[in-house]
N, CA, C and O atoms as CSV, one atom per row, in Angstrom:
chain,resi,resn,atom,element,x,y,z
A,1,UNK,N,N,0.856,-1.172,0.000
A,1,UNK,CA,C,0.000,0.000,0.000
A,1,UNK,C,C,0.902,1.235,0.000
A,1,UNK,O,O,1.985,1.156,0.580
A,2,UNK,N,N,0.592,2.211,-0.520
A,2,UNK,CA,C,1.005,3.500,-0.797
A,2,UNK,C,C,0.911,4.721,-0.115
A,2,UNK,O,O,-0.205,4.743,0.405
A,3,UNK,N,N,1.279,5.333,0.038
A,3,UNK,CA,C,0.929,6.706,1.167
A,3,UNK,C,C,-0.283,7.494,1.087
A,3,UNK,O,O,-1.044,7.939,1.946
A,4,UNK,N,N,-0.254,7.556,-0.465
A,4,UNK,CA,C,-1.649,8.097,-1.045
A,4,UNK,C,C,-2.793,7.189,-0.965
A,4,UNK,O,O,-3.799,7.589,-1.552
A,5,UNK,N,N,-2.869,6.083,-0.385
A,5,UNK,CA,C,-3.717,5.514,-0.168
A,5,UNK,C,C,-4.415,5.134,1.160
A,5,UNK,O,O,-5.385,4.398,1.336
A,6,UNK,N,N,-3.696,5.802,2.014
A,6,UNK,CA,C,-4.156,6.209,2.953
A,6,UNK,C,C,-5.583,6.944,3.311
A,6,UNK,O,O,-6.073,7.573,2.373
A,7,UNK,N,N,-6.370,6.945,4.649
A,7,UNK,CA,C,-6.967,8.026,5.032
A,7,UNK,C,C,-6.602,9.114,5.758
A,7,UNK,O,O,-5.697,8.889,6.560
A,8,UNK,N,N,-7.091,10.398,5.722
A,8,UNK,CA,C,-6.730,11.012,6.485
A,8,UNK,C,C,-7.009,10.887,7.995
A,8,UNK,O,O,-8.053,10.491,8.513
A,9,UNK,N,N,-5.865,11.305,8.611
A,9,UNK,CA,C,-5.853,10.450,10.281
A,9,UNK,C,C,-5.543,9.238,10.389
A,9,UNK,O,O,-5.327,8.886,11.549
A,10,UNK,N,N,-5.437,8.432,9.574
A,10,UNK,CA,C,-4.529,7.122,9.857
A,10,UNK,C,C,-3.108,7.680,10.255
A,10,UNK,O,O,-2.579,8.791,10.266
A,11,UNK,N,N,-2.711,6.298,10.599
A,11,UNK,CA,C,-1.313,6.025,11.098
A,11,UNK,C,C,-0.961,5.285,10.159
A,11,UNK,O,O,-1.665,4.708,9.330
A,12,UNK,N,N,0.811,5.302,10.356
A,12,UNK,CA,C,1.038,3.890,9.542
A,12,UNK,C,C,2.842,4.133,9.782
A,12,UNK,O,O,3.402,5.206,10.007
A,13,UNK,N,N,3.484,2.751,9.646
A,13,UNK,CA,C,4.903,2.903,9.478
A,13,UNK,C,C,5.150,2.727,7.876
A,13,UNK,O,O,4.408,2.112,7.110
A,14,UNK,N,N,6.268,3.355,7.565
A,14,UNK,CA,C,7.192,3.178,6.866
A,14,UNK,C,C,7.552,1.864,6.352
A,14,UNK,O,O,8.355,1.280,7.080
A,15,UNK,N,N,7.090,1.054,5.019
A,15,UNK,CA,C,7.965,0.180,5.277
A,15,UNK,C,C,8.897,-0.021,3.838
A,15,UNK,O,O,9.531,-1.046,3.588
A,16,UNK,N,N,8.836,1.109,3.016
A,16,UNK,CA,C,9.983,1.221,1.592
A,16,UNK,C,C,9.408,2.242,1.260
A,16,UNK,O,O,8.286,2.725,1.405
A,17,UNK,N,N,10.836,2.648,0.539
A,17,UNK,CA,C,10.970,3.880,-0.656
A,17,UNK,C,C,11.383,3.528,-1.781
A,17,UNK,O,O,12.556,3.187,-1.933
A,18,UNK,N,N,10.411,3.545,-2.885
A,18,UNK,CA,C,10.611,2.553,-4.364
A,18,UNK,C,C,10.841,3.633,-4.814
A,18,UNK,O,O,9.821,4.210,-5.193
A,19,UNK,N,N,11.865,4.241,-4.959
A,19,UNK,CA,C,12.613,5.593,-6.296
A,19,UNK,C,C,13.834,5.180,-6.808
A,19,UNK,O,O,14.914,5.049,-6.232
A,20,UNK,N,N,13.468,4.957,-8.178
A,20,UNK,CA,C,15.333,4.818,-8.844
A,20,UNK,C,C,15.667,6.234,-8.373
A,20,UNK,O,O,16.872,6.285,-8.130
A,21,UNK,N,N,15.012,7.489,-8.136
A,21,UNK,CA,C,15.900,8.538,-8.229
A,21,UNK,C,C,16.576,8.944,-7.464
A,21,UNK,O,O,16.127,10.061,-7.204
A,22,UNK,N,N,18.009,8.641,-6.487
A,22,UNK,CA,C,18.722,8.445,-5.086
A,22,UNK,C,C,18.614,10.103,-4.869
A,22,UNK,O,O,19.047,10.524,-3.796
A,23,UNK,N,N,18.104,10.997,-5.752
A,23,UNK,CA,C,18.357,12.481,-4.503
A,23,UNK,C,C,17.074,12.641,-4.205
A,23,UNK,O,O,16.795,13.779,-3.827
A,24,UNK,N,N,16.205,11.882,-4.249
A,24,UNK,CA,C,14.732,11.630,-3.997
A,24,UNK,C,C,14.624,10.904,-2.608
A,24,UNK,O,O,14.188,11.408,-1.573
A,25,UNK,N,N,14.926,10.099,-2.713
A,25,UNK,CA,C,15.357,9.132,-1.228
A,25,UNK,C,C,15.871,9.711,-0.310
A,25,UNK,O,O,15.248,9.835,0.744
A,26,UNK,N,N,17.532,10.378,-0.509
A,26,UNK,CA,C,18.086,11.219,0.271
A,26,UNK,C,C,16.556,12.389,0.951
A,26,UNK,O,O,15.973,12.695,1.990
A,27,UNK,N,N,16.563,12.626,-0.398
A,27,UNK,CA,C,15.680,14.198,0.706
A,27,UNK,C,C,14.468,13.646,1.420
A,27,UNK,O,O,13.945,14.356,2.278
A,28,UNK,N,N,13.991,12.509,1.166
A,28,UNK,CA,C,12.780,11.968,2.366
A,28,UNK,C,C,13.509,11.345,3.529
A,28,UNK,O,O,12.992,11.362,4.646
A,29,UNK,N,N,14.742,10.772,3.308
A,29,UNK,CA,C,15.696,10.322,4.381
A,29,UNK,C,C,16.143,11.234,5.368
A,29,UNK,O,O,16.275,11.118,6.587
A,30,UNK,N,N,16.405,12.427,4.360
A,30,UNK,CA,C,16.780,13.840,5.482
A,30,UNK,C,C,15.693,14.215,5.971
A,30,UNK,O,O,15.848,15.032,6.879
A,31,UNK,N,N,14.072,13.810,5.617
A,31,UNK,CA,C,13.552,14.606,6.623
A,31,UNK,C,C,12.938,13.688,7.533
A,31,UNK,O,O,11.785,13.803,7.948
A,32,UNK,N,N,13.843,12.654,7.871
A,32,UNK,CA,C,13.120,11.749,8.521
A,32,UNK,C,C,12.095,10.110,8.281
A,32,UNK,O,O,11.873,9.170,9.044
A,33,UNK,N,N,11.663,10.414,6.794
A,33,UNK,CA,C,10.730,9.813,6.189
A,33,UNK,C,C,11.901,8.896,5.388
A,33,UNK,O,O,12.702,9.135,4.485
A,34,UNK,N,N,11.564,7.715,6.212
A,34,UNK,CA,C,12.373,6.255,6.278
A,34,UNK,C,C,11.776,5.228,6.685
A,34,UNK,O,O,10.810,5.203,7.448
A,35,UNK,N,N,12.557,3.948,5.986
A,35,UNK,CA,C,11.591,2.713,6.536
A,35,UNK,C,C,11.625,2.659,8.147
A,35,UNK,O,O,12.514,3.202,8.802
A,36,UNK,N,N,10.612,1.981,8.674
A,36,UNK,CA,C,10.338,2.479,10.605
A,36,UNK,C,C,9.960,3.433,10.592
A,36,UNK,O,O,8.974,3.334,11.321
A,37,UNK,N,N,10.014,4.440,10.257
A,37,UNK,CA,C,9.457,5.990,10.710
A,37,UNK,C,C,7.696,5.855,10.705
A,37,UNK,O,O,7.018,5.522,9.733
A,38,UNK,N,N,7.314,6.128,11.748
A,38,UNK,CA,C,5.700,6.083,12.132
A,38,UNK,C,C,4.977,7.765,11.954
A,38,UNK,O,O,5.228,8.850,12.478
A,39,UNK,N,N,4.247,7.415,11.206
A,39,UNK,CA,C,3.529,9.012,10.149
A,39,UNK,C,C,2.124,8.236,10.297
A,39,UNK,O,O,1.737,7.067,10.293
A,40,UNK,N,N,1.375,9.987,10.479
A,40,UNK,CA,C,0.501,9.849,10.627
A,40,UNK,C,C,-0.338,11.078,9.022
A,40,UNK,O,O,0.185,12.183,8.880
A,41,UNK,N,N,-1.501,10.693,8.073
A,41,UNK,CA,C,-1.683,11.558,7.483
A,41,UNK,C,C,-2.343,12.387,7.581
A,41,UNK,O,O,-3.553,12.245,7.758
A,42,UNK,N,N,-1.636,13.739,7.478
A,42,UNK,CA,C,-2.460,14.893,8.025
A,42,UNK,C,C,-3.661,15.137,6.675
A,42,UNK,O,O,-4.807,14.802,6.974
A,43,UNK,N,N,-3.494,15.577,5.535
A,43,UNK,CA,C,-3.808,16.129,4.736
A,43,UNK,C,C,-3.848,15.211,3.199
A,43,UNK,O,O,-3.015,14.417,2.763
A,44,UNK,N,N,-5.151,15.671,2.607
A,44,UNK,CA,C,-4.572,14.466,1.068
A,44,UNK,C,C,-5.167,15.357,-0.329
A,44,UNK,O,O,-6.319,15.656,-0.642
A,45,UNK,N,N,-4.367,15.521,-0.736
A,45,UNK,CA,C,-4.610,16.444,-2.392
A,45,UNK,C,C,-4.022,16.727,-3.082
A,45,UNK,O,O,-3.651,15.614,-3.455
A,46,UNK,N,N,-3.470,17.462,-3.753
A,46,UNK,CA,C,-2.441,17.857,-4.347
A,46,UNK,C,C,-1.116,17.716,-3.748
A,46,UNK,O,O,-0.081,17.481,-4.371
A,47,UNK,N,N,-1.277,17.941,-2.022
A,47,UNK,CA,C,0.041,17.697,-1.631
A,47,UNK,C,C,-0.493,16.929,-0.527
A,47,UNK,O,O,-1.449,17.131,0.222
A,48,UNK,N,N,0.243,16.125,-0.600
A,48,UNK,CA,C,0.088,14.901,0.711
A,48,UNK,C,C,0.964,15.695,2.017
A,48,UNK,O,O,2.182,15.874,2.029
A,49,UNK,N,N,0.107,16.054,2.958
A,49,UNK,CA,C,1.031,16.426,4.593
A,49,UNK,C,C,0.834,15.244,5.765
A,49,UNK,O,O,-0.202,14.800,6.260
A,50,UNK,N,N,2.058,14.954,5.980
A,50,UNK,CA,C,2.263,13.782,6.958
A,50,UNK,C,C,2.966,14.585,8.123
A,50,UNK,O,O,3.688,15.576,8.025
A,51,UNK,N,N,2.617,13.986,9.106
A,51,UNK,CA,C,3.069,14.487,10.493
A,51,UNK,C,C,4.292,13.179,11.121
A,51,UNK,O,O,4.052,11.996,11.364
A,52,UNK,N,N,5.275,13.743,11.216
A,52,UNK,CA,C,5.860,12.877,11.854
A,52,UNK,C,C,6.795,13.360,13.175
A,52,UNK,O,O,7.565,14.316,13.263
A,53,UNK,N,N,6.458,12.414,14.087
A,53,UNK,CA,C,7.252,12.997,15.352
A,53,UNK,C,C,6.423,14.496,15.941
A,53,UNK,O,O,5.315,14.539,16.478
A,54,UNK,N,N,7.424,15.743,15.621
A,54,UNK,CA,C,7.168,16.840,15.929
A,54,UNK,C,C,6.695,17.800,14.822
A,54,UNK,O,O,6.122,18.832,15.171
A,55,UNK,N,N,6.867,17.574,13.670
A,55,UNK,CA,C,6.570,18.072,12.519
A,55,UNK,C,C,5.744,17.686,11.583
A,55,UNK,O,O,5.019,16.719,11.817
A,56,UNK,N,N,5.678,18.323,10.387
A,56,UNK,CA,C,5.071,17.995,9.330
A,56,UNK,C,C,5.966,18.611,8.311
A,56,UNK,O,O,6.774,19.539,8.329
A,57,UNK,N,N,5.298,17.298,6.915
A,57,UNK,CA,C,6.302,17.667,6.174
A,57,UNK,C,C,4.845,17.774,4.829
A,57,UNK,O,O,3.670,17.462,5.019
A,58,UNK,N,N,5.413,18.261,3.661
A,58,UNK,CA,C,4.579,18.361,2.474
A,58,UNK,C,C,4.644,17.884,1.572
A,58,UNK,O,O,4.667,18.818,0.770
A,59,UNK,N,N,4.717,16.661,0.833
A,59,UNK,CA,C,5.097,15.820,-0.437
A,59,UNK,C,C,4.221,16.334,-1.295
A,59,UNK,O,O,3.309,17.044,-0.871
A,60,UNK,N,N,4.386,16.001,-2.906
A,60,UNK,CA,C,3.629,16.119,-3.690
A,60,UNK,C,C,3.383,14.460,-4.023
A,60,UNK,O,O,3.926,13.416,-3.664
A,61,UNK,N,N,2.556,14.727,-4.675
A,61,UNK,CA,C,1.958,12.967,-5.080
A,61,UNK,C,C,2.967,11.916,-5.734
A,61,UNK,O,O,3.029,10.692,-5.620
A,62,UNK,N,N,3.517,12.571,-6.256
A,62,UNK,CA,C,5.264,11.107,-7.275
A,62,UNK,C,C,5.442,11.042,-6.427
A,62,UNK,O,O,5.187,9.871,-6.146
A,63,UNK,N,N,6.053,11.949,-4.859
A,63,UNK,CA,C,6.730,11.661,-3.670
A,63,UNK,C,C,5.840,10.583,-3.410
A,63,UNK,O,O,5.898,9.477,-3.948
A,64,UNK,N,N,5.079,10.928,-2.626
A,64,UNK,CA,C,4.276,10.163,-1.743
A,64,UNK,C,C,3.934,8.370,-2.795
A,64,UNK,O,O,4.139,7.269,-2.286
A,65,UNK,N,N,3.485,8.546,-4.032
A,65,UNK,CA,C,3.248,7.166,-4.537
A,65,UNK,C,C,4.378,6.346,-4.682
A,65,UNK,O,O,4.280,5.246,-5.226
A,66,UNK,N,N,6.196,7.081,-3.940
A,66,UNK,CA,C,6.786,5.861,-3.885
A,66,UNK,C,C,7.192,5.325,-2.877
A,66,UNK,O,O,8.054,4.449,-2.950
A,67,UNK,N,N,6.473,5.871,-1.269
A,67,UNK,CA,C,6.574,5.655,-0.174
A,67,UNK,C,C,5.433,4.082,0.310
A,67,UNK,O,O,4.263,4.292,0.630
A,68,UNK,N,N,5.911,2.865,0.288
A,68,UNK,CA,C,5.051,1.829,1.087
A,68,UNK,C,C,4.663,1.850,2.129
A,68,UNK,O,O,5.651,2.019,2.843
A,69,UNK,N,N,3.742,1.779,2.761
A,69,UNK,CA,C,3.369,1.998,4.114
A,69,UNK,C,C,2.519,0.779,4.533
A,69,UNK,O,O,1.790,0.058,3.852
A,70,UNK,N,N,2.897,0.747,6.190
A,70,UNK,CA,C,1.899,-0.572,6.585
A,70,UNK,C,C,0.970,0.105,7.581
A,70,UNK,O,O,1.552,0.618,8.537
A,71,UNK,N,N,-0.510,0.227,7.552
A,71,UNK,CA,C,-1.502,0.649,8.273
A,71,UNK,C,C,-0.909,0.459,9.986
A,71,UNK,O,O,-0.037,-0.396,10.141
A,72,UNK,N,N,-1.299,1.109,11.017
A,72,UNK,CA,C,-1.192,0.632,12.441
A,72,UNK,C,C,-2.415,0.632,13.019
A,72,UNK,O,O,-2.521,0.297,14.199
A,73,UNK,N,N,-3.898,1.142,12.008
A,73,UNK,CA,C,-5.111,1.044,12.617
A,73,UNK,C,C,-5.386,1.740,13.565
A,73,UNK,O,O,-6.287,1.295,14.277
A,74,UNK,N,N,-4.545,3.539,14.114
A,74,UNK,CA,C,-4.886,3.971,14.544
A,74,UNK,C,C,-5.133,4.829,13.879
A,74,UNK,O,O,-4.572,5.090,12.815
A,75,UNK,N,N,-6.468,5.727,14.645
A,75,UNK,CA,C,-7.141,7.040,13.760
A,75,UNK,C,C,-6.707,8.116,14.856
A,75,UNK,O,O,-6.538,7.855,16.047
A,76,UNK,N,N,-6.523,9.624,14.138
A,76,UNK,CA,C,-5.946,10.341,15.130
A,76,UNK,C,C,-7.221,11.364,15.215
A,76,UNK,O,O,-7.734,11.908,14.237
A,77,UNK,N,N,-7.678,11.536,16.730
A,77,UNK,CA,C,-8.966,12.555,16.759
A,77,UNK,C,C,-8.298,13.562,15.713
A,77,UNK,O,O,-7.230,13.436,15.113
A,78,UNK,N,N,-9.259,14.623,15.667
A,78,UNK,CA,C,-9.443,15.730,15.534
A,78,UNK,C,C,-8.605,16.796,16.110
A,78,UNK,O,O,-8.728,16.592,17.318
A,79,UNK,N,N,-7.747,17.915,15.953
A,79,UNK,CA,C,-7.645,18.689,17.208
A,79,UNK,C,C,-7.010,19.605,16.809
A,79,UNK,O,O,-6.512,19.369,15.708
A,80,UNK,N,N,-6.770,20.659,17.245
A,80,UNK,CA,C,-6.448,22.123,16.230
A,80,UNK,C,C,-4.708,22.105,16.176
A,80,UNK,O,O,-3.942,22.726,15.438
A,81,UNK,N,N,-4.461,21.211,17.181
A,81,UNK,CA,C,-2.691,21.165,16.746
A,81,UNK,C,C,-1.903,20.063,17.115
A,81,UNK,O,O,-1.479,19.865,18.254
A,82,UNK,N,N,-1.653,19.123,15.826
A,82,UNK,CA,C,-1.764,17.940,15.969
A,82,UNK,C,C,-0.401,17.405,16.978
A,82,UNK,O,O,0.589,18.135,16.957
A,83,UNK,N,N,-0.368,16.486,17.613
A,83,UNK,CA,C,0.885,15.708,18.306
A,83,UNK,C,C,0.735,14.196,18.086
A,83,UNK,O,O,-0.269,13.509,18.274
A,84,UNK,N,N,2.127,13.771,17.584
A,84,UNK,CA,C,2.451,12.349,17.657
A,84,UNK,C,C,1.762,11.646,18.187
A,84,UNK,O,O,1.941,11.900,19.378
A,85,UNK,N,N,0.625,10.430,18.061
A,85,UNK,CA,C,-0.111,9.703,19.272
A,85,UNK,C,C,0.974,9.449,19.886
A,85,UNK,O,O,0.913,9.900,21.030
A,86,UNK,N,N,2.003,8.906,19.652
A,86,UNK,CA,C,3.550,8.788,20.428
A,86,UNK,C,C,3.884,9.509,21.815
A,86,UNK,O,O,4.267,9.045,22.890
A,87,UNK,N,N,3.634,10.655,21.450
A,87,UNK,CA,C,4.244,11.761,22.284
A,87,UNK,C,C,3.053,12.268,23.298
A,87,UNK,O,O,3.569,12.994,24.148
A,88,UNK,N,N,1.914,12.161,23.461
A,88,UNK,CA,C,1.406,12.629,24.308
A,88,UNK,C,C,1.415,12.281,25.712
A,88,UNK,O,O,1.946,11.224,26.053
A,89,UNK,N,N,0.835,13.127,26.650
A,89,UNK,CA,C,0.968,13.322,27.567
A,89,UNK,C,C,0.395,11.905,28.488
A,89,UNK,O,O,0.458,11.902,29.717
């Protein structure tokens, strides 16, 4: 499954990055977005926004359709400023 195939508010880990293009990889690697890395999707349209950890990041769709992801079946409420299910209190 694909990133873009996600819902919004799912969870999911990381589990490949299918790009022949290696400065493509690098720059999702630099921002964190790696196999293991647990993302949650914020946003889905033109630009896919995933939250990871403390941040968010903004892909466009080639990005995101070469990211595999495995569901974790959690949904993230609602809430005006999102945090890691990870990280809360």
């Amino acid at each position: 499954m694909t990133l873009i195939e996600l819902s919004r508010g799912e969870t999911a880990v990381i589990t490949q990055i299918r790009s022949p293009d290696l400065k493509m990889r690098e720059k999702l690697h630099a921002r964190g977005l790696a196999p293991g890395a647990e993302i949650a999707l914020m946003q889905a349209g033109k630009l896919i926004v995933v939250g990871l950890e403390h941040s968010r990041w903004a892909l466009n769709r080639s990005e995101a359709l070469h990211i595999e992801v495995s569901p974790l079946n959690v949904r993230l409420k609602k809430r005006r400023s999102w945090i890691h299910p990870f990280c809360r209190p």
